[in-house]
TORSEVEX-490451 format. One line per field, with one value per residue: residue number from 0; residue in one letter; x, y, z of N, C-alpha, C in turn. Coordinates in pm, whole numbers. Example, Ala and Ser with C-alpha at 12.3 -4.5 7.8 and 13.67 -1.06 7.14 Angstrom:
num: (0|1)
residuo: (A|S)
n_c1: (1319|1285)
n_c2: (-569|-225)
n_c3: (780|708)
ca_c1: (1230|1367)
ca_c2: (-450|-106)
ca_c3: (780|714)
c_c1: (1320|1290)
c_c2: (-330|3)
c_c3: (780|787)
This chain:
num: (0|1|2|3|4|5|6|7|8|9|10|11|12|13|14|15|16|17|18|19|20|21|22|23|24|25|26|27|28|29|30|31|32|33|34|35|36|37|38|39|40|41|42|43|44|45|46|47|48|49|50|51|52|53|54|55|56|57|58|59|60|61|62|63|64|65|66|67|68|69|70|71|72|73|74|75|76|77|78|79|80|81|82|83|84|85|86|87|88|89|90|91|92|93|94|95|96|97|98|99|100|101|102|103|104|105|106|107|108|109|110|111|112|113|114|115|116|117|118|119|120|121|122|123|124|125|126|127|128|129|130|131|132|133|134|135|136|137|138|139|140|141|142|143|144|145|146|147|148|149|150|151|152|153|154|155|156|157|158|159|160|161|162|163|164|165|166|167|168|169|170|171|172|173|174|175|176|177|178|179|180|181|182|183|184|185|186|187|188|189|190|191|192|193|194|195|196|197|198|199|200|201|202|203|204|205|206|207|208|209|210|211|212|213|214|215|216|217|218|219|220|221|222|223|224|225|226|227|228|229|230|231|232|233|234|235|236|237|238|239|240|241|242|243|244|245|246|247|248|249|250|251|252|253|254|255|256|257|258|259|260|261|262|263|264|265|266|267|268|269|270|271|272|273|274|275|276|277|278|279|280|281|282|283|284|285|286|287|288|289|290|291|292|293|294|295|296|297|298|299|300|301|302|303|304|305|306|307|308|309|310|311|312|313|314|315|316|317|318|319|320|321|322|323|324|325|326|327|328|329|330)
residuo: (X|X|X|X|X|X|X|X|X|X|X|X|X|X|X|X|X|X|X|X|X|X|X|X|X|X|X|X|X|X|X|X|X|X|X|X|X|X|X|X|X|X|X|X|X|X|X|X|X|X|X|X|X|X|X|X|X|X|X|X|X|X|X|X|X|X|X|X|X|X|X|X|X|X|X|X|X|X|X|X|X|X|X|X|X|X|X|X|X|X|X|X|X|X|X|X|X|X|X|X|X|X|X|X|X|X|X|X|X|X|X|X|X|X|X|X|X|X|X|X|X|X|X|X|X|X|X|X|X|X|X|X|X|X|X|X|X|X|X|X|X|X|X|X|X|X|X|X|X|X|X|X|X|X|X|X|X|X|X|X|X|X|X|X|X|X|X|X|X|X|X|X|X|X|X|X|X|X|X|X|X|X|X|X|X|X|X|X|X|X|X|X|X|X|X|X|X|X|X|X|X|X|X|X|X|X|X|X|X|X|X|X|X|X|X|X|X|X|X|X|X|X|X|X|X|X|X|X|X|X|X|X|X|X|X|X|X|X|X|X|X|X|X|X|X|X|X|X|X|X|X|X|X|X|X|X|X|X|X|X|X|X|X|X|X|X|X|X|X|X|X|X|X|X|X|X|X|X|X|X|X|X|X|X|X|X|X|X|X|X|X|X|X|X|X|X|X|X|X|X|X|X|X|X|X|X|X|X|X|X|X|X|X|X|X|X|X|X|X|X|X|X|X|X|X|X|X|X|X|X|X)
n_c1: (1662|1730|1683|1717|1471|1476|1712|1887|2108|2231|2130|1997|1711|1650|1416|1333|1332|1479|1679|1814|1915|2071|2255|2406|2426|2447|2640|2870|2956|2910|3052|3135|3054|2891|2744|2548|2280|1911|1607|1245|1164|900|625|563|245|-14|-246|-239|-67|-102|196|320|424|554|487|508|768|862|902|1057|1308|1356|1360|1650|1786|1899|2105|2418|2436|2350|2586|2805|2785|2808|3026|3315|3285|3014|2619|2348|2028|1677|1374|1098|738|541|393|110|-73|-208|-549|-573|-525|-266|45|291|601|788|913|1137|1271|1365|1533|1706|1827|1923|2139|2296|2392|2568|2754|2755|2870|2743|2602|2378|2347|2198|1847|1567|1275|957|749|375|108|-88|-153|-384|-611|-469|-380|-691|-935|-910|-900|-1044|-1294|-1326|-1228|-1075|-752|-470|-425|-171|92|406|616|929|1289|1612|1945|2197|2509|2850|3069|3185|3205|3065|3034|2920|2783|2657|2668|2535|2268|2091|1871|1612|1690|1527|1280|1414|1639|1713|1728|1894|2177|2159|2157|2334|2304|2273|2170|2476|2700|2758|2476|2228|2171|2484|2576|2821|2814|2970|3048|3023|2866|2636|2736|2799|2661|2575|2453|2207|2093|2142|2012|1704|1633|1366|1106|867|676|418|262|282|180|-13|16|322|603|721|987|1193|1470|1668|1661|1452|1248|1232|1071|856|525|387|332|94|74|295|499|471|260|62|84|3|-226|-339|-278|-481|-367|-296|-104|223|86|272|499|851|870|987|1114|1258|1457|1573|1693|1848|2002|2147|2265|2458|2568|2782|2790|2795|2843|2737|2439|2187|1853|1734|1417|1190|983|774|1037|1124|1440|1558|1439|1537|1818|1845|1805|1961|2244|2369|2449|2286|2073|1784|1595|1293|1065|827|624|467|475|742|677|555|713|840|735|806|1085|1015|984|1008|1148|1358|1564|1654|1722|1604|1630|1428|1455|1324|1020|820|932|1011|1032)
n_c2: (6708|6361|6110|5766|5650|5429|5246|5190|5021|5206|5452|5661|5744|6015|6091|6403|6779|6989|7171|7168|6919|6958|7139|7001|6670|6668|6850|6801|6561|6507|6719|6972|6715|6652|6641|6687|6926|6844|6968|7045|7278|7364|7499|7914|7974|8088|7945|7741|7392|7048|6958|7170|7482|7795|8203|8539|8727|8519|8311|8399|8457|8253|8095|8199|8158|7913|7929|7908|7710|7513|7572|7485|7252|7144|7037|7131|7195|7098|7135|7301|7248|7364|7389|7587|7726|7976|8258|8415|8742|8791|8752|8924|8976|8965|8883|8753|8865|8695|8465|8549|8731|8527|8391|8636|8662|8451|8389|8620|8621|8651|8467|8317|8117|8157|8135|8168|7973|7899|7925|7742|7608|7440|7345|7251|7119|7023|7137|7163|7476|7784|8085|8002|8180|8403|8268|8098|8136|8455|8472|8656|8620|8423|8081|7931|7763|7648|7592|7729|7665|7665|7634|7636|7694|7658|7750|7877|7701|7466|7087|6909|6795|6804|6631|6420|6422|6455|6539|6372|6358|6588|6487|6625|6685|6469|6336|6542|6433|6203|6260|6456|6652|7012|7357|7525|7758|8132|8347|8517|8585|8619|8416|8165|7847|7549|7308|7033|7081|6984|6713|6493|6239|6294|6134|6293|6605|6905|6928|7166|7500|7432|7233|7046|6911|6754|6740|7025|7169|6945|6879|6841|6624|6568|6690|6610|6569|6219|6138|6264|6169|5882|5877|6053|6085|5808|5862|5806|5523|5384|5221|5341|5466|5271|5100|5285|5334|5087|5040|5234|5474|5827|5981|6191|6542|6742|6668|6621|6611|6305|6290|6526|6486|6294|6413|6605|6492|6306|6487|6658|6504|6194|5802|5695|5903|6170|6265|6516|6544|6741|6829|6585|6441|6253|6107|6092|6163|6007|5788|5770|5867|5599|5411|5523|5463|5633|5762|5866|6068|6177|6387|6422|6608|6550|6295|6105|6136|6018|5780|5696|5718|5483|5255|5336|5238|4946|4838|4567|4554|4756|4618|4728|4647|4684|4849|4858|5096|5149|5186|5305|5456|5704|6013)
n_c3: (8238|8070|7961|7843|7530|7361|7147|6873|6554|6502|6608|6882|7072|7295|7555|7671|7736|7481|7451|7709|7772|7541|7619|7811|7839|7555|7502|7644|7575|7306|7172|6862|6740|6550|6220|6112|6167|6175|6131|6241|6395|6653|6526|6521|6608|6616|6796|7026|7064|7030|7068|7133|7182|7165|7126|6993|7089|7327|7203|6978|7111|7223|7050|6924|7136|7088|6881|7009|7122|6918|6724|6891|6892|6620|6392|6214|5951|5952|5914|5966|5937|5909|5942|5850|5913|5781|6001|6099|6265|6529|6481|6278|5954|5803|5769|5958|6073|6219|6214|5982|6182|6321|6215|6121|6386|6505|6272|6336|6576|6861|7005|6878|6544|6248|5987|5706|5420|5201|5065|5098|4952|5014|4843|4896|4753|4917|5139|5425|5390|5470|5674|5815|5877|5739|5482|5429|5575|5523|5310|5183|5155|4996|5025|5237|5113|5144|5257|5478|5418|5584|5515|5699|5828|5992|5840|5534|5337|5392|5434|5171|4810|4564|4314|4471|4462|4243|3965|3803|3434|3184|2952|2709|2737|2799|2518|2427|2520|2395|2115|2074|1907|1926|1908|1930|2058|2058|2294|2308|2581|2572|2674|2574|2417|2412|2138|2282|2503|2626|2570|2759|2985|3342|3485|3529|3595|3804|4120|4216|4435|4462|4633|4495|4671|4537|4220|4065|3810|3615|3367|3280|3404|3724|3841|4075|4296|4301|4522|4691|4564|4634|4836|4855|4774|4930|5172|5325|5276|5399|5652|5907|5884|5845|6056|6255|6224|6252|6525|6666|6637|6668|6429|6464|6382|6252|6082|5996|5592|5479|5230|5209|5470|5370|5133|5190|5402|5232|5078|5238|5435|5499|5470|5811|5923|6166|6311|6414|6494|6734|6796|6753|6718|6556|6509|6197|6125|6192|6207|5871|5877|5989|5785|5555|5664|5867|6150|6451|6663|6854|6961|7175|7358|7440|7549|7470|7166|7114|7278|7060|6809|6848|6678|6388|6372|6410|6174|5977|5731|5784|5973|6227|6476|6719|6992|7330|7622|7844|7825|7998|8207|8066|8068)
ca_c1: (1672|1719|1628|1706|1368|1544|1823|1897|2217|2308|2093|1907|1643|1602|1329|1334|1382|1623|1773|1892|2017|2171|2373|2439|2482|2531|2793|2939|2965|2922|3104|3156|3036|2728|2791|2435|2158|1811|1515|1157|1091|753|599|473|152|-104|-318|-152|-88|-23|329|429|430|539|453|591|883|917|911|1170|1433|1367|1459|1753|1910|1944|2230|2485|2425|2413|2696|2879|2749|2836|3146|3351|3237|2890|2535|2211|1916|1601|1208|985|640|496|286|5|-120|-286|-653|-532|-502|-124|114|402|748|847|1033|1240|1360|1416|1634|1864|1878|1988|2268|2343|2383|2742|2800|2801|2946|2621|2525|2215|2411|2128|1690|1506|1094|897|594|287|-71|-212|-158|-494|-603|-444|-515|-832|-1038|-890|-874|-1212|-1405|-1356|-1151|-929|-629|-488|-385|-3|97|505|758|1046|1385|1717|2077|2288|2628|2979|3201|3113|3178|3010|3030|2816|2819|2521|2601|2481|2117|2032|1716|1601|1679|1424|1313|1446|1799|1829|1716|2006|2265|2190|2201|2456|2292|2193|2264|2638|2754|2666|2354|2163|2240|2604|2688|2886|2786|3072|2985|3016|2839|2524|2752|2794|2597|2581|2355|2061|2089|2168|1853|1711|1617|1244|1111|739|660|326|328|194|126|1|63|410|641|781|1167|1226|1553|1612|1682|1335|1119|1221|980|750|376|381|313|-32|87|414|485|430|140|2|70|-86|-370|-371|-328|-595|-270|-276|60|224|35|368|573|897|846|1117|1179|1356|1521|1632|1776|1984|2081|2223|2328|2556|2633|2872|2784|2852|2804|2640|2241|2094|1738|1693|1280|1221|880|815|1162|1182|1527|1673|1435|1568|1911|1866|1802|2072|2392|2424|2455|2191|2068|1684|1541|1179|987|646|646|359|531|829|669|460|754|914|668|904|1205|978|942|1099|1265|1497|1647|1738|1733|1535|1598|1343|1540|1273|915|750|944|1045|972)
ca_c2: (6565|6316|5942|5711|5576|5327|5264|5100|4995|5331|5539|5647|5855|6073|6195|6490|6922|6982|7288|7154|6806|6990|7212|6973|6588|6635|6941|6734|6413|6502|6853|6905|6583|6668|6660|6762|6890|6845|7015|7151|7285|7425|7658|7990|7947|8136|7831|7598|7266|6924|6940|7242|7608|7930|8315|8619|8773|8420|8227|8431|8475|8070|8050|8231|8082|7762|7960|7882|7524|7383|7577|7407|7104|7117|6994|7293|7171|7099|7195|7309|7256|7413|7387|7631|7751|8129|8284|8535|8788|8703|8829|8998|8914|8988|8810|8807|8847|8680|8337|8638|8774|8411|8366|8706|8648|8268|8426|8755|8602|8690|8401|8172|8198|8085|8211|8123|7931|7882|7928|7670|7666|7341|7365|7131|7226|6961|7145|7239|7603|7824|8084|7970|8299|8499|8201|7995|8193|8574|8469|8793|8564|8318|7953|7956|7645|7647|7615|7781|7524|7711|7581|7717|7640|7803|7771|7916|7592|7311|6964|6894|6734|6825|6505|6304|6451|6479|6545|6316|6436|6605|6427|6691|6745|6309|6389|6619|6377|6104|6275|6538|6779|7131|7462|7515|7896|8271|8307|8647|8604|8658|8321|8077|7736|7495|7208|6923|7129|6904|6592|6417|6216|6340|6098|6396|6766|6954|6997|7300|7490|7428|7071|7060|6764|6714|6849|7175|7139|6769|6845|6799|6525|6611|6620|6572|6435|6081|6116|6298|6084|5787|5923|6109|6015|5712|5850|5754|5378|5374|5107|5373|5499|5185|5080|5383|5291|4953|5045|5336|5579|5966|6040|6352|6641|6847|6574|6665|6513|6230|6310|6602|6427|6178|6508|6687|6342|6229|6593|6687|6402|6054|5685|5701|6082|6203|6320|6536|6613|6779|6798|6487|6432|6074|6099|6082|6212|5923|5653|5837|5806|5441|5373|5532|5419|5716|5784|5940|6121|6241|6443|6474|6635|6466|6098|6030|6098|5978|5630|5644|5676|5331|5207|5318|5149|4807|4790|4454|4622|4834|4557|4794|4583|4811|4780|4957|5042|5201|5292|5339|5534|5753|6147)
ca_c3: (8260|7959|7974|7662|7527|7225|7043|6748|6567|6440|6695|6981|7080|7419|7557|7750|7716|7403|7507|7875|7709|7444|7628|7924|7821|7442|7490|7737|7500|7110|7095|6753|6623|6439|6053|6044|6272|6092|6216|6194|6570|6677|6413|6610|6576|6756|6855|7120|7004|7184|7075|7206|7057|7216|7009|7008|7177|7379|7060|6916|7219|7285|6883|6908|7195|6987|6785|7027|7147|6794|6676|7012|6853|6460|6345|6180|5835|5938|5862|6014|5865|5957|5830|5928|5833|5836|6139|6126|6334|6607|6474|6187|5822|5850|5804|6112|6043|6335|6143|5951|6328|6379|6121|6148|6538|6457|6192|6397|6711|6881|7103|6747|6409|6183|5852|5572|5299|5098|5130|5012|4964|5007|4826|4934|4736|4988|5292|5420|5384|5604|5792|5767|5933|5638|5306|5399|5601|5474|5198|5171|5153|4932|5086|5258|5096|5139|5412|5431|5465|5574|5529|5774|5869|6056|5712|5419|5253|5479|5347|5057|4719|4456|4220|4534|4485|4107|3929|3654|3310|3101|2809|2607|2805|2736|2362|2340|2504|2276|1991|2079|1839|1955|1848|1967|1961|2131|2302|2315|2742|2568|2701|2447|2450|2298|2129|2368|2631|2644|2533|2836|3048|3430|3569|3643|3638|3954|4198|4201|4576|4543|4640|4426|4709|4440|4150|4005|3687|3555|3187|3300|3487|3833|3845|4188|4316|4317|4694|4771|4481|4702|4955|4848|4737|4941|5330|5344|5275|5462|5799|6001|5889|5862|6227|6356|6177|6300|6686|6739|6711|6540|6351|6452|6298|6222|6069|5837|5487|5470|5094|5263|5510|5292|5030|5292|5474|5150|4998|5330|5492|5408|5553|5950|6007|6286|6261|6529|6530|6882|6808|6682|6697|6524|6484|6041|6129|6298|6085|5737|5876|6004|5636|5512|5765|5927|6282|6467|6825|6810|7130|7199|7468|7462|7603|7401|7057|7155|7216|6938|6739|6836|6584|6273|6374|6420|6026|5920|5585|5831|6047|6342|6592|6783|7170|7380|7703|7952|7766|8101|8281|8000|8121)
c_c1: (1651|1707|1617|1574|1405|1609|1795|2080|2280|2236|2032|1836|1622|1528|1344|1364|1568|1738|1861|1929|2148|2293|2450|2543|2531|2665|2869|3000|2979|2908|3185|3185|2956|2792|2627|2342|2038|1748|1415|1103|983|723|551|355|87|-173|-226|-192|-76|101|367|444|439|500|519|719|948|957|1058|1314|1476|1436|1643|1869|1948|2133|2356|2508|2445|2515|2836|2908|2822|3003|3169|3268|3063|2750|2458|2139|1800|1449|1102|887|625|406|215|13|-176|-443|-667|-467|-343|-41|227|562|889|935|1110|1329|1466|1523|1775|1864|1960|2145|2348|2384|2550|2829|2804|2847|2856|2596|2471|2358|2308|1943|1637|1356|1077|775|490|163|-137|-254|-335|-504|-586|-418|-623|-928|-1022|-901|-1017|-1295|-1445|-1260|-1116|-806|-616|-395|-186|5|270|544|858|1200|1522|1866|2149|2403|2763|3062|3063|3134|3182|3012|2913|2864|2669|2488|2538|2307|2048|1939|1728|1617|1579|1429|1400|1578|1834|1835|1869|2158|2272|2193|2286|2435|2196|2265|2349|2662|2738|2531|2323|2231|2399|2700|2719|2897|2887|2977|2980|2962|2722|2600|2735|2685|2628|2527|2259|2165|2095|2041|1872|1600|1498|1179|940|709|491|306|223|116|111|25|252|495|728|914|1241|1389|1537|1575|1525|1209|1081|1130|844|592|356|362|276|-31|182|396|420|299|18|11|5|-188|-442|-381|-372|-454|-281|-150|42|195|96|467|688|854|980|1165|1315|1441|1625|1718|1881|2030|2229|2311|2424|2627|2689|2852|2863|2882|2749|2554|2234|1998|1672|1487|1228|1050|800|886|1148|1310|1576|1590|1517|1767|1937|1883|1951|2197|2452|2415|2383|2186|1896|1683|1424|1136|893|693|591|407|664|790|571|596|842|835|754|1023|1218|948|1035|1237|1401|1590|1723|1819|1755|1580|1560|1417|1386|1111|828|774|1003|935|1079)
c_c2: (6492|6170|5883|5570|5440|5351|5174|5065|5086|5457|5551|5779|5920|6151|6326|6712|6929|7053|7234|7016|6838|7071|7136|6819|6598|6756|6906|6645|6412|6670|6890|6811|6543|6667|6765|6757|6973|6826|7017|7145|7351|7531|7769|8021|8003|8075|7764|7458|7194|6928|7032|7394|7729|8032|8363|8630|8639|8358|8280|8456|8340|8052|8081|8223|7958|7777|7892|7734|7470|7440|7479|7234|7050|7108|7128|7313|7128|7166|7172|7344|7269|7439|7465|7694|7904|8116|8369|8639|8793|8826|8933|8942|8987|8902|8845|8796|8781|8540|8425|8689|8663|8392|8464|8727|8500|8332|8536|8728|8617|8577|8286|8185|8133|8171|8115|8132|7931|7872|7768|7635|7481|7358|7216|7143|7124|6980|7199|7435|7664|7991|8081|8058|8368|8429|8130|8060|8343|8569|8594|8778|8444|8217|7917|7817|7606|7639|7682|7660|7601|7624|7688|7632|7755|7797|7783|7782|7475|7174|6950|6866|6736|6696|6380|6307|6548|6440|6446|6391|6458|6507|6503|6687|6574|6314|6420|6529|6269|6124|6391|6679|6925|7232|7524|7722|7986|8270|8457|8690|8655|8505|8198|7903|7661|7378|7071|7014|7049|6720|6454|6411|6190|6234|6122|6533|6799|6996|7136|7338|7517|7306|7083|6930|6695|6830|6984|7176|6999|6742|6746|6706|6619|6590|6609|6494|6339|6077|6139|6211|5954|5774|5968|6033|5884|5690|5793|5607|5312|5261|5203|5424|5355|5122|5124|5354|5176|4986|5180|5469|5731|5990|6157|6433|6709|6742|6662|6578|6410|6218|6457|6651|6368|6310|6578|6607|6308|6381|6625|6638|6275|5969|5737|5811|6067|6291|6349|6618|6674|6828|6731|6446|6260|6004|6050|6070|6077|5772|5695|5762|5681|5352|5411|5524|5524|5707|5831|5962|6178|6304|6476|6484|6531|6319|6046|5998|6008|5816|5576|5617|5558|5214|5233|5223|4970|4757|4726|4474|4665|4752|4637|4781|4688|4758|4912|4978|5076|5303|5323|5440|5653|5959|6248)
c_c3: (8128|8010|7798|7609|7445|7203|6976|6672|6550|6536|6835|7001|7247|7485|7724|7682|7621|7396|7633|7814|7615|7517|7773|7862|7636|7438|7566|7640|7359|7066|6966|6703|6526|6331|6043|6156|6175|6148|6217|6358|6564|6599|6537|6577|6699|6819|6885|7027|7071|7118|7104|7135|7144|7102|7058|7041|7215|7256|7030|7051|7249|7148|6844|7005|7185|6940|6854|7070|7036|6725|6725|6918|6726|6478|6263|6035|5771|5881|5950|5913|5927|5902|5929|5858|5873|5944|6103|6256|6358|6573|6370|6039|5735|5860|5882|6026|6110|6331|6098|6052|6371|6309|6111|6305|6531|6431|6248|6508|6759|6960|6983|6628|6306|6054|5733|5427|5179|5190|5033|5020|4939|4946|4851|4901|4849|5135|5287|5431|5493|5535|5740|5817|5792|5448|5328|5459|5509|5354|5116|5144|5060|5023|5108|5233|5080|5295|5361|5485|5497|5586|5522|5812|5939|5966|5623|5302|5381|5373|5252|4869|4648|4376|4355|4545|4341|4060|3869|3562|3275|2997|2715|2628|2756|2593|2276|2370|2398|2128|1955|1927|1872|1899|1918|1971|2061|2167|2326|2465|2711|2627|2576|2556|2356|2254|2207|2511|2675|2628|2613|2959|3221|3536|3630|3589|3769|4012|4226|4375|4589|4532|4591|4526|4594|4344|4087|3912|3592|3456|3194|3388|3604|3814|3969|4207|4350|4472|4763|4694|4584|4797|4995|4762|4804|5120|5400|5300|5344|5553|5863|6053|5922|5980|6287|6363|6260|6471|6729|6755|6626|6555|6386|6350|6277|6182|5950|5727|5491|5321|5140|5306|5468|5189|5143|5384|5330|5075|5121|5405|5404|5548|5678|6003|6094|6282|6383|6465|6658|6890|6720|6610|6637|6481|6331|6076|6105|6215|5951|5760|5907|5849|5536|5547|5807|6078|6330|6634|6775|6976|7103|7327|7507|7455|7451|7264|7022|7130|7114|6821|6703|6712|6410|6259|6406|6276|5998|5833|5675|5894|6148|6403|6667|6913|7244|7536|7829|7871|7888|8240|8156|8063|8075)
């Protein structure tokens, strides 16, 4: 059963089970129309959460009957994108392998045509320490501070465009355009550099597939794309945060980063695409794309987050024009 909690001018969100929407009213209604479905569903996590978390076996059989619904879904040229964290063993300073299953059951699956275009690592030093039986209590372990990010798609060339999500230059790399002098020639690697190989100016260097969301080392400057800089360091001051704040509310505790959002919104998709996040959570997805004129669909289970997240799309800046259709009967 699906029920539409909001829309806005470019989206809407529905709350209800994403699997039985997905394969009922959206494969009914927006069969290949996705440009992009952007994710991070329930980590498997051995502790229950309030949002929702199967393990084992279930975990992974529930993960891998995704494959065919959002293939159903993606446009031929589309992309899935996917954020997930590692699992342990349950009681054991072990780590599980059971996101890796997830991933070649996803790509292996026979009823879809899916394959891992590219990995990409999130690093975050501010996650708290985890697992915490094995890094703070018996500290045997050092602190899992990454996600893992997959881009998947059914063509081996899915839409995408790199100069739409370029680093800042180094000082040294602008150095060399403006004064167009480096040493030119053979390089030990054997590769031959001509002389105008540094000459021109790119607008950025090509991002590279690990996102430092803070940075590592402070001697040096972060080079973040522009797309994810826009985003990042600035959570903990945001509307939404600051709403929550203001009405007694806790922000989902599994949130994607919207520097993330905002990099594979703008690196795979073009104005007036179509965005599905089928676990939406305080829907980033579907604010990220409201911001950027894309199209959008979110799906969440849980009421509660669901109408907590009508609180993003009430921030002045965005001009939605949010309309709430049914927050009370929403199930």
């Amino acid at each position: 059963m699906k029920r539409e909690l909001y829309k806005t001018k470019l989206g809407k969100l529905l709350v209800g089970d994403s699997l039985e929407i997905s394969k009922g009213y959206l494969s009914r209604y927006y069969r290949n129309k996705f440009q992009l479905i952007i994710t991070s569903p329930p980590f498997p996590l051995n502790e229950k959460k309030k949002y929702g978390n199967l393990q084992g076996d279930e975990y992974l059989n529930w993960f891998v009957s995704l494959a065919p619904v959002f293939s159903e879904l993606l446009t031929e040229d589309g992309s899935l994108v996917i954020e997930i964290g590692n699992s342990w063993e349950k009681g054991r300073p072990v780590q599980s392998l059971l996101h890796l299953k997830c991933l070649l059951g996803l790509v292996n699956d026979s009823n879809s045509d899916l394959r891992l275009i590219q990995e990409f690592i999130s690093y975050n030093p501010s996650r708290l320490p985890s697992p915490a039986q094995w890094v703070t209590v018996n500290r045997i372990r050092t602190v899992d501070s990454y996600t893992h990010v997959w881009w998947i798609a059914k063509s081996d060339f899915p839409k995408a465009n790199n100069s739409k999500v370029l680093r800042p230059y180094s000082k040294r790399m602008k150095k060399l355009i403006d004064t167009k002098k480096f040493n030119s020639g053979r390089r030990p690697s054997q590769h031959h550099l001509s002389p105008k190989a540094f000459a021109k100016d790119n607008g950025g260097s090509i991002a590279h597939n690990l996102f430092e969301l803070e940075e590592i080392d402070d001697s040096r400057e972060v080079r973040l794309p522009h797309s994810v800089l826009r985003f990042s360091n600035t959570n903990s001051n945001d509307y939404y945060f600051r709403k929550c704040r203001e009405e007694g509310k806790t922000p989902h505790p599994a949130r994607m980063h919207p520097g993330l959002v905002s990099f594979f919104t703008e690196f795979l998709t073009d104005k007036n695409d179509l965005i599905l996040d089928p676990f939406a959570g305080s829907n980033t997805a579907g604010y990220i794309a409201e911001k950027l004129g894309r199209k959008w669909i979110a799906v969440e289970i849980n009421k509660d987050y669901a109408l907590d997240s009508i609180v993003r799309f009430q921030d002045p800046s965005l001009n939605a024009a949010l309309k709430i259709e049914s927050p009370q009967g929403a199930a």
